[in-house]
N, C-alpha and C positions, 0 to 999 in steps of 0.2 A: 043817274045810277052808275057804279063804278064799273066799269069792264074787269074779266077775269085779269087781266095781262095790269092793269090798274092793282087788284086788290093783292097781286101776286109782289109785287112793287112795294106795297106798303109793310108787305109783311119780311120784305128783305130787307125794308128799313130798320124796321126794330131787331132783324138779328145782326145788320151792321154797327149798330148801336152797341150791341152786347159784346160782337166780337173786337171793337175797336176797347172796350174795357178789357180786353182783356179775358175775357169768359172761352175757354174752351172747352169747359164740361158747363153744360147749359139742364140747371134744374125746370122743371114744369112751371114751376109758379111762375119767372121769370120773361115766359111769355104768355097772351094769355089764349084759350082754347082754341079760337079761331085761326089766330097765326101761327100757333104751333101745326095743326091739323093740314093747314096749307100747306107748311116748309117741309114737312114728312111725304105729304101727297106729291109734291112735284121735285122731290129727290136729295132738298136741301137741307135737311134735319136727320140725322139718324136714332133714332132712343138706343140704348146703350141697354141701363136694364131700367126699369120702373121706375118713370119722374125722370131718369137722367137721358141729356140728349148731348150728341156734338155735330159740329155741321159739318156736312160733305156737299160733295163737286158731283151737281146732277148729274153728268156723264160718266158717272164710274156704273159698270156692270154689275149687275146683278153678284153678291158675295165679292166682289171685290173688297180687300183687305188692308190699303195703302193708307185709307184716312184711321184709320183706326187704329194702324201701329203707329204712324206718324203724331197722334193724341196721347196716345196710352201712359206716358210717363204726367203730363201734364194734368189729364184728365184721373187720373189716379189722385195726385195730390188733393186737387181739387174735391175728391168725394171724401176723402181720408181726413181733408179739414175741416170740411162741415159735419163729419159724423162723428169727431171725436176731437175732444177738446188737446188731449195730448197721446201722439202716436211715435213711432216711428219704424223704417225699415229695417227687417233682422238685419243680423252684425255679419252676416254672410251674403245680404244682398249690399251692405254697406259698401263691403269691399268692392265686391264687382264696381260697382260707381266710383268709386274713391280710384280702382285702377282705370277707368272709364270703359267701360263695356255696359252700352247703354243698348244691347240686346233686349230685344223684347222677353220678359221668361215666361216660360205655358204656366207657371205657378207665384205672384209673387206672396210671400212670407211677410206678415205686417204685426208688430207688438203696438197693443191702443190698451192703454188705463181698463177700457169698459170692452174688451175684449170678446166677443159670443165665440170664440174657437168655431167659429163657421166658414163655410167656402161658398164665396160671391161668384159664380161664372161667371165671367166675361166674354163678348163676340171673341170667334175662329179661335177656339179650342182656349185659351186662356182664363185664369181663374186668380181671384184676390182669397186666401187666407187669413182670414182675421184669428190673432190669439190674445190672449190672455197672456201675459209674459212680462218680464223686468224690463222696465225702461230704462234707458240708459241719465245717469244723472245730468244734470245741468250741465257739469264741466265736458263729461263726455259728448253733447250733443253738437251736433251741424248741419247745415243743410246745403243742396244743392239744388240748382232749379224747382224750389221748391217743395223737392223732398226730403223729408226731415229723417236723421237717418242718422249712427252710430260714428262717432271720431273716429278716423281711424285706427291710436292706438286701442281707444277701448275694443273697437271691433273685433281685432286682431287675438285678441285678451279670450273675450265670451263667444268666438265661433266655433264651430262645431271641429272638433281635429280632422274630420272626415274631409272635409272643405279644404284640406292642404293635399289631399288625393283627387277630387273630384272638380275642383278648380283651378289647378297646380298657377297656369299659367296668371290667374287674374290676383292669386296672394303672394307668388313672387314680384309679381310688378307693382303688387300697394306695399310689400314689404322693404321694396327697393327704394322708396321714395321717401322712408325716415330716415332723418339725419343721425340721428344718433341713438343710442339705449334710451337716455333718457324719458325718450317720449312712451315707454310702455313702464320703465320700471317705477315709477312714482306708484303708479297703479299696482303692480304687480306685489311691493310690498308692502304697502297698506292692505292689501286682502291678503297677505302669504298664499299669496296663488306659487306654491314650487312646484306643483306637475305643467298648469299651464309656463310658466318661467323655462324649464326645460325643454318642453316644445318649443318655445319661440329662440331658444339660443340655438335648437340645431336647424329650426329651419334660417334664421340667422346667417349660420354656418354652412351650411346646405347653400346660398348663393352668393356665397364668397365672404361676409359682410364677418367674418372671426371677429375682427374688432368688436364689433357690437355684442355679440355671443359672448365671448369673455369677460366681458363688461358684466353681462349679466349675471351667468353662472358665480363672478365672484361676489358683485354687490350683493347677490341672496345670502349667499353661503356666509357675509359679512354678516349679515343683520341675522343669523340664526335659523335659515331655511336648510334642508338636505334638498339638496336638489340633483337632480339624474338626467343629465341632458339628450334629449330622444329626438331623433329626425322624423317628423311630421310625411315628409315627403317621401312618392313612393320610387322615389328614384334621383341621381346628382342632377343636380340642376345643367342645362345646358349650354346659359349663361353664367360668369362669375361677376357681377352685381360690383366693383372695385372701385364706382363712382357714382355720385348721383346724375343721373339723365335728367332734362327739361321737362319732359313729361312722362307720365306711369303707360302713355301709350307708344312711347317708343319704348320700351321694356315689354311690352304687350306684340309689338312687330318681332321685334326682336327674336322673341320665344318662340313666336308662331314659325318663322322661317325656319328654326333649326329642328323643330317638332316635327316640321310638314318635309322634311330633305327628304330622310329615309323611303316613308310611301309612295316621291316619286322615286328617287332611283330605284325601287326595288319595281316599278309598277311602270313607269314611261319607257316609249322606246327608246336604245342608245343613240347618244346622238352619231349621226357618220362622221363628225369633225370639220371645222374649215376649209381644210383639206381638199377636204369633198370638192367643194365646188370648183372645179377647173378653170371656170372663165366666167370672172366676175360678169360679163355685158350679157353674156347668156343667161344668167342666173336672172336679172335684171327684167328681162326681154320676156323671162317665161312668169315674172311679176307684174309686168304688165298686160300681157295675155288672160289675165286669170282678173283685170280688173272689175270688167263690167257685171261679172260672178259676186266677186267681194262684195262689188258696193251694192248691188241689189239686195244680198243677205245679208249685209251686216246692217242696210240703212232699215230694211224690213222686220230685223230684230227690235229694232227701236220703233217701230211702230210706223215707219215714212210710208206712205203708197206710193209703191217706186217703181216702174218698169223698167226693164234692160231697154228699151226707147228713147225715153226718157235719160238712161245715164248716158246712151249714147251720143243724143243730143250734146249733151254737158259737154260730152268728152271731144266730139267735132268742134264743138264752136258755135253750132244751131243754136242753143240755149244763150237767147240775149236779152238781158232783163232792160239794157237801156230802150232798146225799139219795140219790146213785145210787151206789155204790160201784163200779159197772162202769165210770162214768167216772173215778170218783177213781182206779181201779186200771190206765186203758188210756195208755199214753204216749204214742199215734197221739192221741188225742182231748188230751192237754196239748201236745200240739206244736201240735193244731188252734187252739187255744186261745191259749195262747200266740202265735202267728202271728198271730190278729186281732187281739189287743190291742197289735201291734209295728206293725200296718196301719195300724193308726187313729194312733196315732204318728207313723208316717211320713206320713198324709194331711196331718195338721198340721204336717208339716215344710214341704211342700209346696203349704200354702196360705202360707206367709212368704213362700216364694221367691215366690208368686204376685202378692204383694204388691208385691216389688220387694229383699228380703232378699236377701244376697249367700250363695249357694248352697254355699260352701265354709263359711263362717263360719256357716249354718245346720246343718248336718251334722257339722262340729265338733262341736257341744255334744249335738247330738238324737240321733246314733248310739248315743250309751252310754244313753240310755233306750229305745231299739227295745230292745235287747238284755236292758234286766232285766224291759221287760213280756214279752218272749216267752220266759223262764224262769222269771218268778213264778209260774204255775200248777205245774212240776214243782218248787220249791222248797216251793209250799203243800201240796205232795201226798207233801213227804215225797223225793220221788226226790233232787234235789239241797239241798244245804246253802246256810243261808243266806250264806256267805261265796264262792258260785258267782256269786252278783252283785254283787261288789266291781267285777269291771272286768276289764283285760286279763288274757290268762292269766298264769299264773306256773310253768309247767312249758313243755319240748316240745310240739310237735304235730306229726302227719303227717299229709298227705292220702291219702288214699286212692286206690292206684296212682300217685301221681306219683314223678317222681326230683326232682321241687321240694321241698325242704327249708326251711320257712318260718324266719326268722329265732328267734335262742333271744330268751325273755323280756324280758332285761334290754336289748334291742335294740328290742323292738316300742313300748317307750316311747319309744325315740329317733326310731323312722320316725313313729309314727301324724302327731303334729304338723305335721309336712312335708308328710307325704297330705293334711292340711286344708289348708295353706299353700299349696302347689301347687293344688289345687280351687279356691281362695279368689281365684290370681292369673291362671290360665288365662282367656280371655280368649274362645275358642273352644267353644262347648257340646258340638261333636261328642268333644274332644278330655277333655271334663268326663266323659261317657258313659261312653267306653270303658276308661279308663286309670280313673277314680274306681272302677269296678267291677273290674276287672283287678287291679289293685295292692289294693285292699281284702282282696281274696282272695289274692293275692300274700303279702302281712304277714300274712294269716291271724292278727287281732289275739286273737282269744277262743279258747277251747276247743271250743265252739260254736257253729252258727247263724253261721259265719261266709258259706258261701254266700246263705241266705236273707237277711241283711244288706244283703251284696254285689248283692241284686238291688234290695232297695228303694231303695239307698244311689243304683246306676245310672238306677230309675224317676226318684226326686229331679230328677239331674242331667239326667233325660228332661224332663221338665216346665218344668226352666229354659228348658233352649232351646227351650220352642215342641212337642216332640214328644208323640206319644200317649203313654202306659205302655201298656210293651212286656211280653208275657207268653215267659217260653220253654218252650216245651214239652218233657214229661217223655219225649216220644219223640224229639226230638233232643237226651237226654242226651251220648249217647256223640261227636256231633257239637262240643256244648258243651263236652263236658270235655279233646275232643283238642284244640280251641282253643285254652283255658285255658294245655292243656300245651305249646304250642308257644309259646306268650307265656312262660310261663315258665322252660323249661329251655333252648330254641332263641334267644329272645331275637326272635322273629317273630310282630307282634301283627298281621300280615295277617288271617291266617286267623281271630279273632277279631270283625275290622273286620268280615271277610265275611259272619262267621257272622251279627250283626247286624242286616248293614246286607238282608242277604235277607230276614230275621224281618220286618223292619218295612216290607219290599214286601209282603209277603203271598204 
């Protein structure tokens, strides 16, 4: 007779089965009663709603939310094509994707042929709207990972005008990435759309793109439209649009930076200036005083069990993984590790700046070595492979409970550059701070250690202008990371600025 630990076995066989096809929204039938009932029992199954399941990592806590936003676009497709022969996503969540903002949304909006205008809830607060609505034709249609969803021009055509207010940022970055009129006006005068045709010349216009706008206002007015060109937008753009960029997500940084300046300067503390510090080795001295603090909180935020023992081990020299096997074998003592050797790194980054080195242009080149000294010890020990520290990642990532969806691979090469560029030209140290650390973690550029990064990378741009390094404690995690999240998915780096700018009162 089989043992539990045997029957547990078998039935992770058939969901290996399923997920190496491919399956990440997993229907009922699919497995049958008894192994489903198992994978549910022992943590490995989650049902989602009625018949639909996906799988999670027995170790996640009770309401934890990471596999669940980490599924939800895939798992979405998935149910949307088995319940409807022909669907797609509104011309407003079109966009969003099309400029790549693969945020999770509490709401999404779906048009399907057989439509019931009903609302499906979804786990932690989210919900699918099913309607009734026009589908967009053949020519208009596209899809991305999956989901089948509105062309861009057509989108941009049948979205709501409300959506060049309440979006601004995600339909000047899709609007930025046509090359020419062409690609809406085919449409626009085949339907004598001239109030939509007016909105789209001024928002057009509105991020620099006249050429385009003029293009259009005249070809209407050619073919027999009155048309009255109207700006969508509830305000000038902050970007002027004068080229096409490689990706709609660096058009996406772009806006966010200049969007986010004002709430810090009007909200972070001044900076005291370079000035300030009188004596680089002092400054230096009172950086390394303040380590064994840092790396206990920051290695604690990421979840390490670390004690100031322990890092001080590391930091003497006690910590020897060639002779001690209790060190070669503990991954809290290589993260400890690890983490000095990415210190001392960034302390030399931060004697350049000290110097008078241009603080974007130093963190450019220096980050990608924070990052392979503080994974050389798990590559030496065996845990990770040597080709862990080539560089940015080359897969997905999720954070852990966000509905921020970090940019796919072949994107984060296109942002990181910008991120230094922007650093390099900002002009304001408060505005260096907050958005250098913000957005670092934003493009979440590695697989790992991109928080502990994100702090040194902040300390850096601390030290530029004049401030102490700032420690954040591992008991206002929960405070830091609803921060994070409301900079990220709200698009509101107040609360951020605040969280801060209180830290560095005391």
């Amino acid at each position: 007779m089989a043992t539990p630990s045997e029957k547990l076995a078998e039935s992770l066989e058939e969901l290996r089965v399923l997920q190496e096809g491919g399956h990440i929204a997993i229907q009922a039938f699919e497995l049958s009663r008894t192994h489903r009932e198992r994978l549910v029992l022992h943590g490995f199954l989650q049902e989602i709603m009625k018949g639909w399941y996906i799988p999670v990592r027995p170790d996640e806590t009770a309401g934890e939310s990471t596999t669940w936003y980490a599924s939800y676009w895939k798992f979405c497709a998935a149910y949307l094509d088995h319940r409807y022969e022909d669907w797609s996503l509104s011309p407003e969540q079109s966009i969003a994707l099309h400029a790549e903002n693969w945020t999770v949304p509490k709401q999404m909006l779906v048009r399907a042929d057989g439509g019931r205008n009903q609302l499906t809830q979804l786990p932690f607060g989210t919900s699918l709207l099913e309607v009734r609505a026009a589908l967009p034709e053949k020519p208009d249609k596209t899809s991305k990972d999956g989901l089948r969803m509105f062309a861009l021009p057509a989108a941009l055509i049948t979205a709501s005008p409300t959506c060049f207010v309440s979006h601004s940022a995600d339909m000047r970055a899709a609007l930025a990435t046509l090359r020419d009129s062409s690609e809406v006006l085919a449409k626009l005068l085949e339907g004598g759309r001239s109030v939509v045709a007016g909105r789209l010349a001024g928002a057009f216009r509105n991020i620099g793109r006249s050429t385009v706008a003029d293009e259009i206002m005249q070809t209407m007015k050619a073919a027999g439209y009155a048309v009255r060109e109207t700006d969508p937008f509830a305000a000038p753009s902050p970007i002027l649009f004068n080229k096409l960029e490689p990706s709609p997500y660096v058009n996406r940084l772009r806006l966010m930076w200049l969007e986010m300046r004002e709430p810090i300067l009007a909200r972070f503390p001044q900076a005291p200036g370079l000035h300030a510090i009188k004596d680089a080795q002092t400054y230096l001295q009172q950086v390394e005083d303040l380590y064994v603090s840092d790396a206990y909180h920051s290695l604690s935020i990421e979840g390490y069990r670390v004690t100031p023992d322990l890092i001080e081990r590391v930091r003497t020299g006690a910590w020897n993984p060639d002779r001690n096997s209790g060190d070669r074998a503990q991954v809290d003592a290589l993260a400890a590790r690890g983490y000095w050797q990415a210190f001392q790194k960034a302390k030399s980054s931060v004697e350049k700046v000290l110097a008078g080195a241009n603080v974007g242009t130093v963190v450019a080149t220096d980050h990608r070595e924070w990052y392979r000294e503080m994974f050389t010890p798990s590559v030496v020990a065996g845990l990770l492979k040597p080709g862990d520290l080539a560089g940015y990642r080359s897969s997905d990532v999720f954070i852990r409970r966000s509905m921020h969806v970090p940019p796919h691979p072949e994107l984060v090469r296109d942002a990181m550059p910008v991120l230094f560029e922007l650093l390099a030209e900002e002009p304001e140290p408060a505005v260096r701070v907050v958005l250098g650390h913000f957005l670092f973690v934003y493009i979440h550029p590695y697989s790992d250690g991109n928080g502990r990064i994100g702090r040194l990378l902040m300390n850096t741009m601390m030290a530029a202008g004049g401030y102490p390094w700032l420690v954040i404690p591992v008991e206002e995690r929960e405070a830091y990371m609803a921060a994070l999240e409301a900079a990220s998915v709200e698009r509101n780096i107040e609360p951020f600025v605040e969280f801060l700018g209180k830290l560095m009162k005391g």
